[in-house]
C-alpha positions as CSV (number, residue, x, y, z in Angstrom):
1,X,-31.2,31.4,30.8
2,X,-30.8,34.3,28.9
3,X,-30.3,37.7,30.6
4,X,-31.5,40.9,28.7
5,X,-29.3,44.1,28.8
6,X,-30.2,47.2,26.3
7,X,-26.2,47.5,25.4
8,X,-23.0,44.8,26.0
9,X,-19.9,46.5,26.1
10,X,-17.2,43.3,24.6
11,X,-13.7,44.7,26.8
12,X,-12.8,46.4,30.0
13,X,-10.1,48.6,29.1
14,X,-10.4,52.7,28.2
15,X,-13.0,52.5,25.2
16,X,-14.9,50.3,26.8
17,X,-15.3,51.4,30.3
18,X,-15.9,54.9,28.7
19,X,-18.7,53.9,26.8
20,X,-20.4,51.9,29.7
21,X,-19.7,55.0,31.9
22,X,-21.8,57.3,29.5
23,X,-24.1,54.3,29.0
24,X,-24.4,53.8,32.9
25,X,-25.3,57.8,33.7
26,X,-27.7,57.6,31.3
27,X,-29.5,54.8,33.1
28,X,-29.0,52.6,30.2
29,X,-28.6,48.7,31.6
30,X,-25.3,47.7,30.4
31,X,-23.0,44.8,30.7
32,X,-19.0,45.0,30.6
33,X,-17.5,41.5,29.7
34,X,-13.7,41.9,30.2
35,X,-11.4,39.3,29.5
36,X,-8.9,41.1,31.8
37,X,-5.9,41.4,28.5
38,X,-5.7,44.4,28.5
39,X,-2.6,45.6,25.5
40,X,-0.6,48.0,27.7
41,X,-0.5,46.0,30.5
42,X,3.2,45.4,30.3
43,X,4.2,49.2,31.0
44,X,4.6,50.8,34.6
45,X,3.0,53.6,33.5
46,X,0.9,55.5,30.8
47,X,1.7,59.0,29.7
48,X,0.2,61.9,27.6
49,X,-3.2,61.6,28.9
50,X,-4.3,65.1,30.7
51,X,-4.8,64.5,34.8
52,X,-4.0,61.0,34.2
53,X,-0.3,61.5,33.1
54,X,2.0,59.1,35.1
55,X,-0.8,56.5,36.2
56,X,-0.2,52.9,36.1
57,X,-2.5,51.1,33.8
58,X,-4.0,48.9,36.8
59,X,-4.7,51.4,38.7
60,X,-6.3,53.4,36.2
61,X,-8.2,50.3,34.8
62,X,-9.2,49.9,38.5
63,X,-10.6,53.2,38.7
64,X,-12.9,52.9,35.4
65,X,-14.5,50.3,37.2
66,X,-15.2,51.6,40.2
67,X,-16.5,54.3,38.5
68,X,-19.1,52.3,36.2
69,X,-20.3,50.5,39.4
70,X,-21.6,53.7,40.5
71,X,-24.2,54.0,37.9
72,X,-25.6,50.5,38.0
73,X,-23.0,49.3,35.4
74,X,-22.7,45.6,35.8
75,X,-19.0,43.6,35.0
76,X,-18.1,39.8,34.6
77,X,-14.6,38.8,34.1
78,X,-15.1,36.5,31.1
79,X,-14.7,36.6,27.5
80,X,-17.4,35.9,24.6
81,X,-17.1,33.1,22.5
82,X,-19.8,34.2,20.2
83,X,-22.6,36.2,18.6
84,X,-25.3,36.0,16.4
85,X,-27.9,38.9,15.7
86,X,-32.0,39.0,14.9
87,X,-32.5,42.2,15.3
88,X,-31.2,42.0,18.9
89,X,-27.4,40.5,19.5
90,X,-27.1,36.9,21.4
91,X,-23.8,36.7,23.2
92,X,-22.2,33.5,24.2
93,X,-19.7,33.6,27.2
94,X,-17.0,31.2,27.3
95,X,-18.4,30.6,31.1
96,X,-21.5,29.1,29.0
97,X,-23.8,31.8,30.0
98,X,-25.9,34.1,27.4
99,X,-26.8,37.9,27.4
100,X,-29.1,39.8,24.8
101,X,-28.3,43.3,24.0
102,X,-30.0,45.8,21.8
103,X,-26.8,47.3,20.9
104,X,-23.5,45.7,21.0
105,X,-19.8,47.8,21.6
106,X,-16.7,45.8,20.6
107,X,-13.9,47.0,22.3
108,X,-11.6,44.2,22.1
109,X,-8.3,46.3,20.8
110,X,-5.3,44.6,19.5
111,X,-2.7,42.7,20.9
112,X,1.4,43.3,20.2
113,X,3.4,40.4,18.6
114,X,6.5,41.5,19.3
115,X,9.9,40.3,17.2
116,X,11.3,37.5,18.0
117,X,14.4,38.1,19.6
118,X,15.6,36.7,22.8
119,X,14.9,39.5,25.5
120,X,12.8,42.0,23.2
121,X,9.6,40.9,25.4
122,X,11.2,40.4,28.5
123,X,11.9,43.6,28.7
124,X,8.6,45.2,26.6
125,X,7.3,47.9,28.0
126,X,10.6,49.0,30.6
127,X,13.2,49.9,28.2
128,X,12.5,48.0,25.3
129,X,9.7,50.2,24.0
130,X,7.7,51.3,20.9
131,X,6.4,54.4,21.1
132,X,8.1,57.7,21.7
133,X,5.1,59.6,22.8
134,X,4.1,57.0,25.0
135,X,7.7,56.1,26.6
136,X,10.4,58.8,25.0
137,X,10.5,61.4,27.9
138,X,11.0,58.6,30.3
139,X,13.8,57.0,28.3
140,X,14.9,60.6,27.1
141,X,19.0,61.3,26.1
142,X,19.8,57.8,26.7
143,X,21.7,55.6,24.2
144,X,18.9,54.2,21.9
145,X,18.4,51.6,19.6
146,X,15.6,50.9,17.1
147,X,15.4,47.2,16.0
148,X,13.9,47.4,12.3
149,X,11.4,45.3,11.1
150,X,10.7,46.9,8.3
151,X,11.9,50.4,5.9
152,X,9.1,52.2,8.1
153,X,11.4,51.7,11.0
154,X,13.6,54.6,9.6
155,X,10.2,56.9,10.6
156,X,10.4,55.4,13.7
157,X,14.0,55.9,14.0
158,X,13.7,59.8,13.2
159,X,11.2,60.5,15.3
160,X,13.1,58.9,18.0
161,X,15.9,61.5,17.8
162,X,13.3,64.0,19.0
163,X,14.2,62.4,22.6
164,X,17.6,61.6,22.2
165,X,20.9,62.3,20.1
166,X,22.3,58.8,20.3
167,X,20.3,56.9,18.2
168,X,21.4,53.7,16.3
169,X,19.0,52.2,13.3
170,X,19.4,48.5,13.9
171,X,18.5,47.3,10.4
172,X,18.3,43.9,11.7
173,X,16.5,41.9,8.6
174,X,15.8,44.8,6.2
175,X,18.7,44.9,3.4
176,X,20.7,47.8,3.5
177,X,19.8,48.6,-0.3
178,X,15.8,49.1,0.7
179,X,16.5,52.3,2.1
180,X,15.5,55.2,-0.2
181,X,18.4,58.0,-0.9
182,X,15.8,59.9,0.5
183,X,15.6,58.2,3.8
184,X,19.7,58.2,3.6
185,X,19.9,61.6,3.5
186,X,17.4,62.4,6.1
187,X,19.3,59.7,8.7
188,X,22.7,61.0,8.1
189,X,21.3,64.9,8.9
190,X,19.6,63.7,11.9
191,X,23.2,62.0,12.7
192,X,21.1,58.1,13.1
193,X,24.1,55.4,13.0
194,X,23.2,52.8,10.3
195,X,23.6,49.0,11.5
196,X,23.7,46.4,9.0
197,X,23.2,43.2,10.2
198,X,20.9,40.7,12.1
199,X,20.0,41.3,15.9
200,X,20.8,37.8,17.7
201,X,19.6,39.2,21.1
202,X,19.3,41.8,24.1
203,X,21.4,41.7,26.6
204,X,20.9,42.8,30.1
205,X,22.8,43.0,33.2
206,X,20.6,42.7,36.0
207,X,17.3,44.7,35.2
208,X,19.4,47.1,32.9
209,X,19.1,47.0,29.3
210,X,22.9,47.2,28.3
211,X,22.9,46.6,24.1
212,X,22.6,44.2,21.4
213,X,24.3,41.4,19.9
214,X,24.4,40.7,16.5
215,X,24.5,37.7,14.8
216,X,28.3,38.3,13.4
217,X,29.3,39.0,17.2
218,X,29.6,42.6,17.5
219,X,28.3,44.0,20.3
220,X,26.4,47.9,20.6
221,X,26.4,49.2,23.4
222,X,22.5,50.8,24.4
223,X,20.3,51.7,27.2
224,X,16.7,51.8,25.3
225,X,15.6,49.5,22.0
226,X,12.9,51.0,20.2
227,X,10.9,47.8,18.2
228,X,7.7,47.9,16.0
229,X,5.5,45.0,17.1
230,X,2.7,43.6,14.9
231,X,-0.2,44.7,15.4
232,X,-3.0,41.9,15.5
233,X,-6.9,43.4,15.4
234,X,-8.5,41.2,18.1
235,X,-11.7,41.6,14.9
236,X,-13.1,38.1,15.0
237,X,-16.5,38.9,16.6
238,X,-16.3,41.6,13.8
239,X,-16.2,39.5,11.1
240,X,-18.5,36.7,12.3
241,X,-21.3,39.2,12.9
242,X,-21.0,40.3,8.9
243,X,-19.2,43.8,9.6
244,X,-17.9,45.7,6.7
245,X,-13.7,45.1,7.3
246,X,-11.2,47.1,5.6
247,X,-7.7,46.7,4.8
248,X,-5.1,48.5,5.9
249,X,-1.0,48.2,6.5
250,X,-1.8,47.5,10.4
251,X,-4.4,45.0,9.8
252,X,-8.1,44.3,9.0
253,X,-10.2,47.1,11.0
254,X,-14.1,47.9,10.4
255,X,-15.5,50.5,8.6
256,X,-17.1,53.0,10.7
257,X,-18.9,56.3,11.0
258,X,-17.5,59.1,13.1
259,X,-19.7,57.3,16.0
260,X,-18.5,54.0,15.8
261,X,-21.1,52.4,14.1
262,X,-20.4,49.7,11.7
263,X,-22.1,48.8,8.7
264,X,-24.1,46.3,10.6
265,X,-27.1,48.2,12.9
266,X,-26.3,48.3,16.7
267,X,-22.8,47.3,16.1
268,X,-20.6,49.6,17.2
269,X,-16.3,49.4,17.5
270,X,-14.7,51.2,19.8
271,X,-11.0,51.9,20.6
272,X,-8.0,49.8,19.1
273,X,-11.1,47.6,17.5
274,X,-11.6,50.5,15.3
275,X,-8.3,51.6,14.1
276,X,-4.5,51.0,14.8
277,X,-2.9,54.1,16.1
278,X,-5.8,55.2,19.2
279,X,-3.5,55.7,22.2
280,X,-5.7,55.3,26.0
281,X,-6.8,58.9,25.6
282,X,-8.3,58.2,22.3
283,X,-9.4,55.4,22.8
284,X,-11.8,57.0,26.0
285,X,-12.8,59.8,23.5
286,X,-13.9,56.8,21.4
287,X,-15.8,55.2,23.7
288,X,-17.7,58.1,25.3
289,X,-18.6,59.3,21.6
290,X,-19.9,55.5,21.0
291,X,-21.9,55.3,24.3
292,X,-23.8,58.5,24.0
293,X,-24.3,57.9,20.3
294,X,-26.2,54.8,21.9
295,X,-28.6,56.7,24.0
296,X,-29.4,58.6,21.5
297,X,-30.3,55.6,19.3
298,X,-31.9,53.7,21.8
299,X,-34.1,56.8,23.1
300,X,-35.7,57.8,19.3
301,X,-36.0,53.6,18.2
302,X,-37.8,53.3,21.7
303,X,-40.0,56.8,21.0
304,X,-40.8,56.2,17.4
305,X,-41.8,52.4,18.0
306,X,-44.1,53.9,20.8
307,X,-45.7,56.4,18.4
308,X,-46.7,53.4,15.9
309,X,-48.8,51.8,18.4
């Protein structure tokens, strides 16, 4: 059997519990389908978001969907398999169920392949980190490392020194001679040591991050390692539904209007589905814009249909 909703929000984390919270006080009937993966789930904590600043992401997961139960908003752990669209979308659930929507949000995000190191994601998300407005106060004037993966590391490595004067640019497998003499000049007045050399591991004593290893045998002394993980679009139900992608260094994300609409009608991408850099705060903003965008749709195709009859 085939159960009909008028939207089916595709993720449980911040876009998508923001849309269905819009969605659910405006007495739309709407479906969550969460996988329960969410991307920030290794970190303790979540920062920079007003009145939420300091939360854990569980708990503040937990109270999304408390709040969407509220307003009628129904949630299945599951994840969908598939989709198909005529006119309305068709959405198989790897449980084997189906649900119609009218409109359908994908707010799968991305998910973080992190180098591979020994210890780097053992220790992702305490003080191996990635992003300094997400982690650097907490990690702030201790002795920091940034494990390149690439010359856009040295961006990351200046940005770092905002939180700390101790900073060490691990080049790790960049060559030395990739760096620009502008980005030399730049390191050397923001006082950023230069390693050559490949990273062999992370060390820790305990539950303390205490340096890095390089392949030759020298040993650095840290307390924090910045890295840069991949980021991998989770875009596939995207893609299969015919969405206009677009290339960009971060991935494949969909084109989109300022709502979140894609090029394909009632399709909608919300969140880390619709761009790389959308921190939890953005990523809300993003899915309340979507959701009452939605209602909106829904409300005029419902009145104009009415007014052909």
């Amino acid at each position: 059997m085939t159960e009909g909703y008028e939207v089916v929000v595709v993720g449980g984390g911040a876009a998508g519990l923001s849309a269905a919270l819009v969605l659910g006080r405006a007495r739309r009937r709407t479906l969550v389908v969460d996988a329960g993966e969410p991307r920030n789930a290794p970190s303790a904590h979540m920062q920079g978001y007003l009145s939420r600043d300091g939360m854990s992401p569980a708990q503040f997961l937990a109270t999304g969907r408390e709040e969407i139960a509220r307003y009628g908003v129904e949630l299945v752990r599951d994840r969908v398999v598939d989709a198909t669209r005529d006119g309305d979308f068709t959405v198989t659930l790897a449980s084997g169920g189906r649900v119609r929507a009218r409109h359908l949000v994908v707010a799968t995000g991305l998910q973080d392949e992190l180098p591979p190191v020994p210890g780097v994601a053992e220790r992702f998300g305490r003080d191996v980190v990635h992003c300094p407005y997400c982690h650097g106060w907490e990690v702030r004037d201790r002795a920091t490392g940034v494990l390149a993966s690439s010359v856009l590391s040295v961006h990351q490595a200046l940005m770092v020194t905002q939180w700390s004067q101790d900073v060490r640019l691990f080049l790790h497998q960049v060559p030395e001679a990739d760096l620009t003499d502008v980005d030399r000049r730049r390191l050397a007045t923001a006082g950023v040591d230069v390693v050559p050399g490949e990273v062999a591991e992370v060390l820790a004593d305990g539950d303390r991050l205490t340096g890095v290893r390089l392949t030759e045998g020298a040993v650095h002394e840290r307390e924090v390692l910045y890295v840069a993980p991949r980021a991998v679009p989770r875009g596939d139900l995207l893609v299969r539904l015919g969405a206009q992608m677009r290339e960009t260094p971060f991935g494949s994300y969909p084109v989109i209007d300022e709502r979140g609409l894609t090029s394909v009608p009632g399709l909608w991408a919300a969140g880390n589905a619709s761009g790389f850099a959308e921190q939890v705060v953005n990523a809300a903003s993003r899915g309340y814009r979507s959701g009452a965008a939605i209602n909106g749709e829904l409300l005029f195709a419902d009145l104009d249909a009415g007014a052909q009859v």
